[in-house]
C-alpha positions in Angstrom: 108.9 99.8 50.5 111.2 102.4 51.8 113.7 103.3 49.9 116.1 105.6 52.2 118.9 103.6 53.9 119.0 106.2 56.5 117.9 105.7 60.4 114.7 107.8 61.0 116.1 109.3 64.4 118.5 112.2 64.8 121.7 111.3 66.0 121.0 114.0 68.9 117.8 111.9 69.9 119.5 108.6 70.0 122.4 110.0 72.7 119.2 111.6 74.7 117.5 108.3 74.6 120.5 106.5 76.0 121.4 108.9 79.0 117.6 108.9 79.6 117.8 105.1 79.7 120.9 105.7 81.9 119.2 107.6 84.7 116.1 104.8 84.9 118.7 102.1 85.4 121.2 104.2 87.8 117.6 105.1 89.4 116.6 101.6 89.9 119.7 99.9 91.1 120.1 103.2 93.7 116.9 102.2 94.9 117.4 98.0 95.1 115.2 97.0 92.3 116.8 94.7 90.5 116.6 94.5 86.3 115.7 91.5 84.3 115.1 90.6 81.5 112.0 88.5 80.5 111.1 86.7 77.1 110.0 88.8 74.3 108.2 85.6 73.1 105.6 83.2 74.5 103.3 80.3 73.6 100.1 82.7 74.1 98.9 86.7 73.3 98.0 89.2 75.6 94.6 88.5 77.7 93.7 91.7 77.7 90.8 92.7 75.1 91.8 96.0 74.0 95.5 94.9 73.1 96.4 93.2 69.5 99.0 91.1 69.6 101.6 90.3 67.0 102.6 86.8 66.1 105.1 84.8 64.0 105.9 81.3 63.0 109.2 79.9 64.1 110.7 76.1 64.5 110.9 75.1 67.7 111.8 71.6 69.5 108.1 70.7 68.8 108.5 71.7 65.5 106.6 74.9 64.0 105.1 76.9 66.6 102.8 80.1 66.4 104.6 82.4 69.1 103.0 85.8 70.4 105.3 88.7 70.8 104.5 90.0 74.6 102.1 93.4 74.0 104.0 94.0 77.7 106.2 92.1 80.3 103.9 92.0 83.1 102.9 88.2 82.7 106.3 86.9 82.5 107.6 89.8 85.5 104.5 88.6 87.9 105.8 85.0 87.3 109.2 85.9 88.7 107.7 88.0 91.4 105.4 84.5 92.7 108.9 82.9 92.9 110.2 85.5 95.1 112.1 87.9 92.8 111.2 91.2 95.0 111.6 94.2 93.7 112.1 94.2 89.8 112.4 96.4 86.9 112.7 96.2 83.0 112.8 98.5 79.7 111.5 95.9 77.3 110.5 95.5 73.8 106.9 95.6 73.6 104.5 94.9 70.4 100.7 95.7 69.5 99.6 95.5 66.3 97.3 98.5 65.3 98.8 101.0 67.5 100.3 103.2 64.7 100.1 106.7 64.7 102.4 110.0 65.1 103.0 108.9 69.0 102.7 105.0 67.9 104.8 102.4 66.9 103.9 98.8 66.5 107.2 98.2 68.3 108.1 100.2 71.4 110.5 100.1 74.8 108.3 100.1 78.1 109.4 100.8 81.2 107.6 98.0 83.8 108.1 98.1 87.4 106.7 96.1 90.4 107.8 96.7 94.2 106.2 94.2 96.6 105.1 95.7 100.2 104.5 99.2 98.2 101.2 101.0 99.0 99.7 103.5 96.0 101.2 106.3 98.4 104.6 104.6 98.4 104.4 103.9 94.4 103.3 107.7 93.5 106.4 109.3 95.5 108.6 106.8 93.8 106.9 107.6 90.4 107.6 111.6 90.9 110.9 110.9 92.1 111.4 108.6 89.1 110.3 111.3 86.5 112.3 114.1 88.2 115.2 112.5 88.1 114.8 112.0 84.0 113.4 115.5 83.8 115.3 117.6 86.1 114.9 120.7 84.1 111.3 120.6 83.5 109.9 118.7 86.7 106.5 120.5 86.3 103.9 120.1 89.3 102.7 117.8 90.7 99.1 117.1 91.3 97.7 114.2 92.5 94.0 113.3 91.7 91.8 110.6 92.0 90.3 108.7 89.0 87.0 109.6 90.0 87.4 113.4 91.0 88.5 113.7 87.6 85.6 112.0 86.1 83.6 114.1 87.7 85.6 117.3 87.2 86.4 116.6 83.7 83.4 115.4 82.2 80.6 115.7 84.9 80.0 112.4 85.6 80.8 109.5 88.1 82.5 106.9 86.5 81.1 104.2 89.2 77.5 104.9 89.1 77.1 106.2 85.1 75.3 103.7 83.1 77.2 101.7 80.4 74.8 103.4 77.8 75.7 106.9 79.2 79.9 106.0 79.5 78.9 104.6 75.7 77.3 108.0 74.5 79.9 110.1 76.3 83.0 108.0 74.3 81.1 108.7 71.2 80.2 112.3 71.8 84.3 112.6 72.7 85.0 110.6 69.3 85.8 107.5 70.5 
C-alpha cells in the first residue's frame, strides 16, 4: 500500500495535459464534430479477445449487478452513430486489466472519433492535421504506408498469404 499522499504527476505535466486536451476539443468543435459523453459502465465486457476487462459489483434497480468498465467507448459511440448522431468525438476513461507497464495504466483517457461519409483518405488528413495541431513544434513527417508494404518491408513477409504457423514463429522469434 502506498504510503506517499503525494500525486504522482508534475504539476508542469498536469497544465500540459490540460492545454493538450484543450486543442483536441477546440480541434473538434472547429471541425463540427460534436463531443459526448458515453457510459463508463455497461451490463457486458469488451468482445474483443485480446482486451481484459475490469469489473465491479454495484446495486442497481435489479438489485446487485456485475457491471463491466468499457476497455473503450466505441460500442456505446456506434450506438449513437445508428441513431443519427453524425460526427462525434470523446476523451473517455478507458480500463483493461493487465495492461500495466512503464507506458500502461489499468486506467487511461482515449481519444475516440468517428466521422460518417469519411473515406481512409479523408480520415488520415484529418488525423495529421489533428496531431499537428497538438504538436506544432515537433510535427515530424509524414509518411504514409500501407499495412502490408510494411509487413513486407519490415519483416519480409506478406501478412495475407503467410501461414498462421509462420506469423506464429515470427511473433515468437520477435518475443511475443
Amino acid at each position: 500500500m502506498a504510503t506517499d499522499w503525494r500525486p504522482s504527476a508534475e504539476i508542469a505535466t498536469l497544465r500540459e495535459r490540460a492545454r493538450l486536451i484543450g486543442e483536441v476539443r477546440a480541434f473538434f468543435a472547429e471541425h463540427g464534430v460534436l463531443e459526448v459523453e458515453t457510459p463508463v459502465l455497461g451490463h457486458g465486457g469488451s468482445t474483443d479477445v485480446h482486451l481484459a476487462s475490469l469489473s465491479c459489483v454495484a446495486t442497481t434497480p435489479e438489485g446487485r449487478e456485475r457491471l463491466w468498465l468499457q476497455t473503450s467507448p466505441e460500442f456505446h459511440m456506434k450506438r449513437l452513430l445508428a441513431a443519427g448522431s453524425g460526427p462525434i468525438f470523446q476523451l473517455a476513461r478507458s480500463f483493461r486489466d493487465g495492461e500495466v507497464g512503464a507506458r500502461h495504466n489499468l486506467e487511461f483517457t482515449m481519444l475516440e472519433w468517428y466521422r460518417p461519409g469519411f473515406g481512409l483518405d479523408a480520415l488520415i488528413e484529418e488525423t495529421t492535421r489533428l496531431i499537428r495541431r497538438v504538436l506544432p513544434d515537433d510535427p515530424g513527417p509524414v509518411r504514409l504506408r500501407r499495412y502490408r508494404e510494411l509487413f513486407r518491408h519490415r519483416l519480409g513477409l506478406d501478412p495475407f498469404t503467410e501461414s498462421l504457423g509462420g506469423l506464429r514463429r515470427l511473433a515468437e522469434a520477435q518475443g511475443g
